[in-house]
Structures are given as C-alpha cells and as structure tokens.
Legacy VTK file of the C-alpha trace (Angstrom):
# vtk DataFile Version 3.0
C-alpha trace
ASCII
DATASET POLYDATA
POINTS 382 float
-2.618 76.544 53.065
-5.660 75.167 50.931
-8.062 72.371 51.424
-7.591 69.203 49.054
-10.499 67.230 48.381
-9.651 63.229 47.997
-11.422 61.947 44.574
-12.084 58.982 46.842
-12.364 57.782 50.398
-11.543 53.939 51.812
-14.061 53.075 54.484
-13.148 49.455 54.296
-10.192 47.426 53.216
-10.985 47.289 49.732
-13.811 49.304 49.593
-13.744 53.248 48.601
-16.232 55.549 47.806
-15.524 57.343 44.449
-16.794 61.377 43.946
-16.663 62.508 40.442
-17.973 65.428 38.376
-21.038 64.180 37.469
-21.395 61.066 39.414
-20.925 59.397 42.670
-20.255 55.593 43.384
-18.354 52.437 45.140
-15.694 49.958 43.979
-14.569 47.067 45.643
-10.915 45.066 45.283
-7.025 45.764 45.497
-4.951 47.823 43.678
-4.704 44.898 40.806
-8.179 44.349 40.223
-10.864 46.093 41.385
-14.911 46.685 40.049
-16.529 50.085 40.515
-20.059 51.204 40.401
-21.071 54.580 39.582
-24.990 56.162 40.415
-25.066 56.336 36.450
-25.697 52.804 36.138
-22.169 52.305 34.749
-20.020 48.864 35.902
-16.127 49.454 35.585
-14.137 46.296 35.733
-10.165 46.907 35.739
-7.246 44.378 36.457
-3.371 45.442 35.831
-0.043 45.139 37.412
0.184 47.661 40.170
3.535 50.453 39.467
3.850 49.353 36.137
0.698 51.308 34.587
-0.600 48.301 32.666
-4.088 47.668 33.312
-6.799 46.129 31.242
-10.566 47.802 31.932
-13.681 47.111 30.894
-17.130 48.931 31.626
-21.357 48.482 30.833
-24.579 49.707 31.913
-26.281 52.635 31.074
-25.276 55.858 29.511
-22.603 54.368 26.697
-22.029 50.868 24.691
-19.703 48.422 26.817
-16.226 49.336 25.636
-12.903 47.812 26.593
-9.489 50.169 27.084
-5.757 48.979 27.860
-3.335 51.490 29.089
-0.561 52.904 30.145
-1.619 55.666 27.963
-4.202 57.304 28.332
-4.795 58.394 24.649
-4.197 54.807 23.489
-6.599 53.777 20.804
-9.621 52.216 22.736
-10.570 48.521 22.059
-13.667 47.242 21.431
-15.159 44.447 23.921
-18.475 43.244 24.356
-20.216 44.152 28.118
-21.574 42.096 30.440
-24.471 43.555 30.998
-25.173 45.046 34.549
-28.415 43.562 36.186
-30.662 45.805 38.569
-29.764 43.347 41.252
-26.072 44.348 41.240
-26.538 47.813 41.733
-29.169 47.940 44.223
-26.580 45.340 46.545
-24.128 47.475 45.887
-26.174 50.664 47.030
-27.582 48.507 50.456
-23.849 48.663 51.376
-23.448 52.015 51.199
-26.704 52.957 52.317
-26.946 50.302 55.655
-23.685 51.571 57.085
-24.466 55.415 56.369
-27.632 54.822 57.881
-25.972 53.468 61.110
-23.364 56.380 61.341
-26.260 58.682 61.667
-26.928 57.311 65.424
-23.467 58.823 66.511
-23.769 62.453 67.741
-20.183 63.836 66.232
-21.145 65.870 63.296
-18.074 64.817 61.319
-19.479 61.020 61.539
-22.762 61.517 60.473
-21.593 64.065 57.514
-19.432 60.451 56.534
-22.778 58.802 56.953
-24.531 61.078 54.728
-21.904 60.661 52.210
-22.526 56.815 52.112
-25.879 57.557 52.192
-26.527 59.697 48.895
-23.917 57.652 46.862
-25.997 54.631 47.796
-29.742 55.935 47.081
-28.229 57.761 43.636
-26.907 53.803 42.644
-30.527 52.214 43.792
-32.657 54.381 42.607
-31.093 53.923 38.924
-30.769 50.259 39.410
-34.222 49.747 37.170
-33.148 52.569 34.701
-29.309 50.813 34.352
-31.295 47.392 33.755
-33.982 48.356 31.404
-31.595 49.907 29.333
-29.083 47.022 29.050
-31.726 44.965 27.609
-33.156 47.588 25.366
-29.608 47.629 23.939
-29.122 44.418 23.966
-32.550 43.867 22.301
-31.834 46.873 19.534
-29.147 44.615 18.774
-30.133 41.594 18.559
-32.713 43.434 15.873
-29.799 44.977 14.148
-28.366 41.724 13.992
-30.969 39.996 12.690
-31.790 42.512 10.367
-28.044 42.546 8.681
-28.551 38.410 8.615
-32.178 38.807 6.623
-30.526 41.499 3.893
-27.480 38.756 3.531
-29.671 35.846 3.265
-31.853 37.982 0.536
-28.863 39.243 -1.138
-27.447 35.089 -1.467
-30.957 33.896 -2.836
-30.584 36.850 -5.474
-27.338 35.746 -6.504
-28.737 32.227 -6.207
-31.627 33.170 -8.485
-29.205 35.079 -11.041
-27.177 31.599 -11.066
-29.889 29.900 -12.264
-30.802 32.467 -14.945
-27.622 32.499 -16.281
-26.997 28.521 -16.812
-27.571 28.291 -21.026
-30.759 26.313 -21.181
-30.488 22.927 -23.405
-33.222 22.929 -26.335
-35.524 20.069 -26.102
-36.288 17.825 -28.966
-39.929 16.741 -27.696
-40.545 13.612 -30.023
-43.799 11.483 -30.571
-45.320 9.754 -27.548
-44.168 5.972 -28.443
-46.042 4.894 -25.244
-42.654 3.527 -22.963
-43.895 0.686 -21.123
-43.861 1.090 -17.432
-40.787 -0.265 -15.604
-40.730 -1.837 -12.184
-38.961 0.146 -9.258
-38.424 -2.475 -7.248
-35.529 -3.235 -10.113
-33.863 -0.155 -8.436
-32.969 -2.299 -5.421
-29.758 -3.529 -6.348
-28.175 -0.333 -7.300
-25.291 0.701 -5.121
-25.107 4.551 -3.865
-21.360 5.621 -3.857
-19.688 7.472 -0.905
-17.013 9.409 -0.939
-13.671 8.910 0.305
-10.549 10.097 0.590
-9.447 8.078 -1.814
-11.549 10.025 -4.216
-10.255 11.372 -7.587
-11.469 15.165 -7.428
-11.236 15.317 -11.069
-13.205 12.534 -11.764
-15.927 13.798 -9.281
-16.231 17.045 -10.899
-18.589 16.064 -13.905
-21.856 14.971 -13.249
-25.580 15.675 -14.199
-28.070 16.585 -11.060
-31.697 15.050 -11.686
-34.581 16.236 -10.168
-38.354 15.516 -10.493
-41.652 17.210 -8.961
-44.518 14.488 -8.930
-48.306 15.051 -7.735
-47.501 12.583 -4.996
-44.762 10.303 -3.394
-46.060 6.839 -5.426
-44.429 6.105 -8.522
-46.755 3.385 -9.483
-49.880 5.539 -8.557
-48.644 9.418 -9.057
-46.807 11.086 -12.634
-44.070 13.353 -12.835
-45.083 16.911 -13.293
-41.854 18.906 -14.065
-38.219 16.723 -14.716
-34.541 18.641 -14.874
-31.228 17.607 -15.644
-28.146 20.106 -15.008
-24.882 19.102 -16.097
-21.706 20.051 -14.028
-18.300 20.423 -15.319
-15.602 20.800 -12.607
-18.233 21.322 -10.038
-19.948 24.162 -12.073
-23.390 24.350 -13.733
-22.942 24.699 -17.334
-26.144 23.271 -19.335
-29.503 23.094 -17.786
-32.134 20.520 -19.388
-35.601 21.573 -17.791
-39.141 21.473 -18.612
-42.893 20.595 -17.274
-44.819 17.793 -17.847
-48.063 17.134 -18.290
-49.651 14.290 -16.046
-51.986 11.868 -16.932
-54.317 12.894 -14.496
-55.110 16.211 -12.490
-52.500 17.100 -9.593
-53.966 17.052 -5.890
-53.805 20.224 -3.764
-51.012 19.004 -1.355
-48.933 18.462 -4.302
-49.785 21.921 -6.044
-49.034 23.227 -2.220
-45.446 22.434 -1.668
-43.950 22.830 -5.679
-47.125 25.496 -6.953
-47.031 23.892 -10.263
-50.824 23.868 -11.135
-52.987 21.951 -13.712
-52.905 25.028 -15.950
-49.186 25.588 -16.064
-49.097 21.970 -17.574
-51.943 21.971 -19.507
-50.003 22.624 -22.470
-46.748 20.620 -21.553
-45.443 17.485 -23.852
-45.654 14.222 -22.029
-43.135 12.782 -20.504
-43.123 9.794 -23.413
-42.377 12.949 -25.261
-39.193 14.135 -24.031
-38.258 11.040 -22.802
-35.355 10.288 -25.418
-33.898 14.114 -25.437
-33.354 13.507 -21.342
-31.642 10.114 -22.130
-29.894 11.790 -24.560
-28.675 14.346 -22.141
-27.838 12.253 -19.189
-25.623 10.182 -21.478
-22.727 8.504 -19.471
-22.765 10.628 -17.042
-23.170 9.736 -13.119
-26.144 10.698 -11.288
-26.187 12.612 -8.002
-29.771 13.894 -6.628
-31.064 14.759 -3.253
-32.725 11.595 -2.106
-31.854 10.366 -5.710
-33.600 6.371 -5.216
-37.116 8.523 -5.291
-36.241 10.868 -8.565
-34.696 7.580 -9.982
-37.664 5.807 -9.021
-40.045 7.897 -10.954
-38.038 8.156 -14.162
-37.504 4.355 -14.268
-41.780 3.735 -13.433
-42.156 6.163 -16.538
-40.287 4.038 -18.659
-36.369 5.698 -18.563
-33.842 2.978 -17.917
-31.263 4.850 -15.404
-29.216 1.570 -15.370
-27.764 1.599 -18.602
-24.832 2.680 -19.390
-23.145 1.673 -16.139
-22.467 4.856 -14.196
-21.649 5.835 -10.481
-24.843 7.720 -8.232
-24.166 10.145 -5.595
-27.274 10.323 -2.757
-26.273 13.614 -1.790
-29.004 13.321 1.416
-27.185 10.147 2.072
-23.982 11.755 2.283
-25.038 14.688 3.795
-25.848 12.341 6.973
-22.823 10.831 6.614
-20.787 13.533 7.031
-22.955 15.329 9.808
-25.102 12.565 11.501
-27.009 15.281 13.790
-29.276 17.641 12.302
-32.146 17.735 9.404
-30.772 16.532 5.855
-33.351 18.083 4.034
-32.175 19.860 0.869
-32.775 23.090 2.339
-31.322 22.369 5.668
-28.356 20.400 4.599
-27.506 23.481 1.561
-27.624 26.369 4.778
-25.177 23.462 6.880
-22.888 24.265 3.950
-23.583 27.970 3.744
-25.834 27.988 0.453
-28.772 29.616 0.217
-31.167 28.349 -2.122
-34.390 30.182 -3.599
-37.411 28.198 -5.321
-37.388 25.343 -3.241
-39.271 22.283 -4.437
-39.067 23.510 -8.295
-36.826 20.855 -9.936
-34.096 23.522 -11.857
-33.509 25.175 -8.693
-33.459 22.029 -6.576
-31.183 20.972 -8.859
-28.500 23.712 -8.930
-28.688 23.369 -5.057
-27.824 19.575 -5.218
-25.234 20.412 -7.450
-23.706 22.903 -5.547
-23.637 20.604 -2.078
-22.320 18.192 -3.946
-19.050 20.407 -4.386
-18.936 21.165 -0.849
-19.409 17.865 0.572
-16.505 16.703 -1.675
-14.314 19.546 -0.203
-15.051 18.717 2.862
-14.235 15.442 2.414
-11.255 15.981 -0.232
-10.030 19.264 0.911
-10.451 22.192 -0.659
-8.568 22.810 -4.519
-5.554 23.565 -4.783
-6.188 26.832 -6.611
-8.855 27.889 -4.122
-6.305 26.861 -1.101
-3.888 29.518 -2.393
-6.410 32.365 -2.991
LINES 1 383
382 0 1 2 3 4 5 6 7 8 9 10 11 12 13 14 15 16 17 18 19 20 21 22 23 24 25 26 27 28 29 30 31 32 33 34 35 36 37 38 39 40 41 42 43 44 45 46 47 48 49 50 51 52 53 54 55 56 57 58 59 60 61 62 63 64 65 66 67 68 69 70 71 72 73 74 75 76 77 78 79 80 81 82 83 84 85 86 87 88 89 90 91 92 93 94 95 96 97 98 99 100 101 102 103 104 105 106 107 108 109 110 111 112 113 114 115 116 117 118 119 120 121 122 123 124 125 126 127 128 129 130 131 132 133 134 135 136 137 138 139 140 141 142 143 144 145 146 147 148 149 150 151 152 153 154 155 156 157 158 159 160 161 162 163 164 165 166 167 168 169 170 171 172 173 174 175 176 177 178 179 180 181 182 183 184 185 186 187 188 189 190 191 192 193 194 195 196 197 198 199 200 201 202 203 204 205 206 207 208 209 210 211 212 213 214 215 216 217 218 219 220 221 222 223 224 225 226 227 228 229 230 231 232 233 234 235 236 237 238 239 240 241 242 243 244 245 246 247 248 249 250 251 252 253 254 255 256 257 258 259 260 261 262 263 264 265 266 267 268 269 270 271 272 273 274 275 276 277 278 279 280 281 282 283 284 285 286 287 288 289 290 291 292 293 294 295 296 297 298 299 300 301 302 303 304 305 306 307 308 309 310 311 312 313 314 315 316 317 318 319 320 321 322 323 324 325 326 327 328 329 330 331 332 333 334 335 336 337 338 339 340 341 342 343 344 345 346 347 348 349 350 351 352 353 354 355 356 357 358 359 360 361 362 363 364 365 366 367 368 369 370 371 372 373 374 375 376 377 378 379 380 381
C-alpha cells in the first residue's frame, strides 16, 4: 500500500488548486469550461464537452506566445490563436483567494488544516508575487510586436514605391518637338465653367474607359492668372495601362517662390534651361489628341493649360475628376492623391512631381472603375 498524491485538490465547488512539476496554481469552473492560473504567470482557458474528450483551450501570459490547442489527441497539430493578454490585476485577485482563506485556516489548531492552509497560502503568494512580471511581459510582447509589425508594413510599403518608381522608368518617354514661342494669347478660365465632369456608372463601357491621357501640372502657386506652370505631363493609357509618357519642365516667366519650390522641389535652376511653355505647347496638343482627360482635381491642371493659351475644349472629349470620384465613391476620408491612391492600395513615390502624379492618377482611375464596374473578366478568373 503506497501513498497517491492528487495533481489537484477542490476546496470549493468549482474551485481546485492545481500542483505541477514546476508550478503551482488555481482554476475556477465546471468540468466544460473552466480558466486556470498558474504562479508562472500563465492563463489557461479550456471549454469542451465533458466524456467525449473534445475540448478547445487556449492559454497567455508569461513564459510562451498565446497558443490555441483542440483535442482529443494529445499529439494533434497545435493551432495558432492570438492571447488575451493576462493583466497584473487578474493574477493578484486570483492569488487574494488563495491566500485570504489559507491565511484563515492557520487560526485552527489541527495540523492537517493549517498544512491545507499553507498549501493555499504558497500557491497564492507564488501567483502575486509574479503578477507584475506576467504583466510587464505581456506588453513587452505585445509591444515587440507591434514593432515587428510595423516594421514588415515599412519594408512592404518601400518595396511598392520601388516597384512604383521602376513603373515609371519603364513607360517609353514621347520625344518632344519644342517649336518657336508664337506668344499664345492668354485664355480666360472662367470659360472652364461650363464643362461637365463625367461619373461613372454602371452603365459604363469598360472598354471605352480604358484609353485615356492623365494630365498633370506643377505651378509656382495656385493662381492661374497670377502664377506659370513649371513642369506639364501627359501619360497615355491603353486598357488601363501606361504606355507613352509626354513629360518635361518649364521655364516660368518669373522666379518660383519658396512654398512652391517646398512641396514639388523643382527650383529656378532646374528650369533655367527649360523651353517655354509657348514652346511645347503644340507637341502636348498634339499628344492629347482626342483623347479624354482624367486628372486629380483636373478643373485646376485644366485651368492652367487653358490661362497659358491650350484650348482643352476642342475636340469634344469626356473628363474624369478622379478626386471627384474618389469622394463619390468613399464620402469619408481625405481625397488627396496620396490618400485616396493608399484607399485603393497604391503606393505612390515622388509625390507632387507631375510624371509620377500622373501614373498615380492613372492607376486610381483603373481601380475606381473596378470598383464601380467589377473587376475584368480575365482578372476575375485568375
């Protein structure tokens, strides 16, 4: 005849006292559900179907990640589930209530009751005193990975503005026929008024929305009657890819101010030896052609071009406000180009330089006409 010592002991209906190997602690509950706290700092959370040997268990805290497990086997491949993590408060409550009634059980004479007591008692300072430890290091995990998170997201977002960047690069570049400055006479912007800014529909053909030329302009201010154009492109898109980028700086009549050189770092000496924009004037007519128009905030790039003497009206064509439709089709939230190109999942590089602005316009353009169209058929099946 040999003594056989119980893994655990029940000194309340649904409260036991757990001894292990290396650690000692309490779990509350019923045979279908019960949570268990260990003086590692661990939290043990378990609900199953009692007799049947299903059970679902998860555990946190200190010593391990939070992992999740699902039985009846024991060697079943283990499932991974994210912790909730423990809090100091937890574990010093759950050490009061096996330290307060230990401490009472120690005012009865019988040895065999206080020896209970003391075995309430160490369970319950081992679980308080690691309370702190069990907390801190829940949040330095959580904080290491958080870092680690944010971390993975920086290297993505750098990897998309280098395959942004090599985009850009690789569109062929149109050769510009720069021409002698005939002097265009100034046209009025106020003319722009009456031009009507499609939106899309569902009604939409896609293929007739997939060619189109992008215009964008950097200025040394926000005027068109007061400020110049410093730097005009034109990218052409056929079935919603870049194929032909027209792009070059200009050189303003007059020096550009600070704020301006501030947000699109074109300089006075980077135009200084730039053709005006009299001077190129009939090579970007020439490339716009028939075409429609879509630009980001496109009445202020039209603007510009039509005060510098570049009739946008004629031929008759369709223009797509991609800021306009941007807020259309999310009314909450920034439309900036930036802002509305990351709503869509692109990540653009060289903001505020007109090529670059450009191939971002173009390419939320495509999305905002799959979101509004559906995506292609071909890109459906892959």
């Amino acid at each position: 005849m040999g003594l056989r010592f119980r893994k655990s002991i029940k000194i309340a209906p649904g409260v036991r006292v757990n001894f292990g190997k290396k650690s000692t602690g309490v779990s509350f509950g019923t045979k279908g559900a019960r949570v268990s706290f260990n003086s590692k700092g661990r939290v043990t959370r378990s609900v199953g179907i009692p007799g049947t040997g299903l059970y679902y268990q998860q555990s946190s805290g200190l010593g391990k990640r939070p992992s999740a497990k699902a039985g009846p086997k024991a060697d079943q491949t283990a499932r991974s589930a994210e912790g909730t993590p423990a809090t100091a408060g937890s574990f010093i409550l759950c050490g009061l209530i096996l330290l307060l009634p230990g401490l009472f059980l120690q005012i009865f004479s019988l040895p065999i009751i206080k020896i209970l007591g003391w075995m309430l008692i160490i369970p319950g300072i081992c679980i308080i005193l690691t309370s702190k430890k069990s907390a801190a290091s829940c949040k330095a995990r959580a904080d290491a990975e958080r870092e680690a998170a944010e971390a993975e997201l920086a290297a993505l977002m750098d990897s998309q503005r280098q395959a942004f960047c090599e985009m850009l690069a690789a569109i062929p570049r149109h050769p510009i026929e720069i021409t002698e400055d005939v002097g265009l006479a100034p046209l009025s912007p106020t003319d722009l008024g009456s031009l009507t800014y499609s939106r899309l529909s569902t009604r939409n053909n896609r293929t007739k929305l997939a060619a189109f030329v992008v215009v964008d302009v950097e200025t040394t201010g926000l005027s068109p009657y007061e400020d110049a154009i410093v730097e005009v492109s034109a990218l052409r898109f056929y079935d919603f890819r870049p194929v032909e980028l027209f792009t070059t700086l200009i050189r303003p009549p007059h020096a550009i101010p600070a704020k301006a050189q501030a947000i699109h770092h074109i300089t006075d000496e980077m135009v200084a030896g730039a053709p005006a924009f009299g001077e190129i004037a009939a090579a970007l007519e020439s490339f716009i052609g028939k075409s429609n128009l879509v630009g980001h905030n496109l009445p202020f790039d039209l603007g510009f071009l039509y005060r510098a003497g570049l009739d946008v009206t004629r031929p008759a064509r369709k223009y797509y406000d991609t800021c306009e439709l941007s807020r259309a089709a999310n009314p909450e939230g920034s439309h900036k180009l930036q802002s509305a190109c990351e709503r869509y999942g692109i990540v653009m590089d060289q903001a505020h330089r007109s090529s670059a602005d450009c191939l971002a316009t173009g390419l939320l353009f495509a999305q905002l006409v799959s979101a509004k169209l559906g995506a292609p058929e071909e890109t459906a099946e892959q």
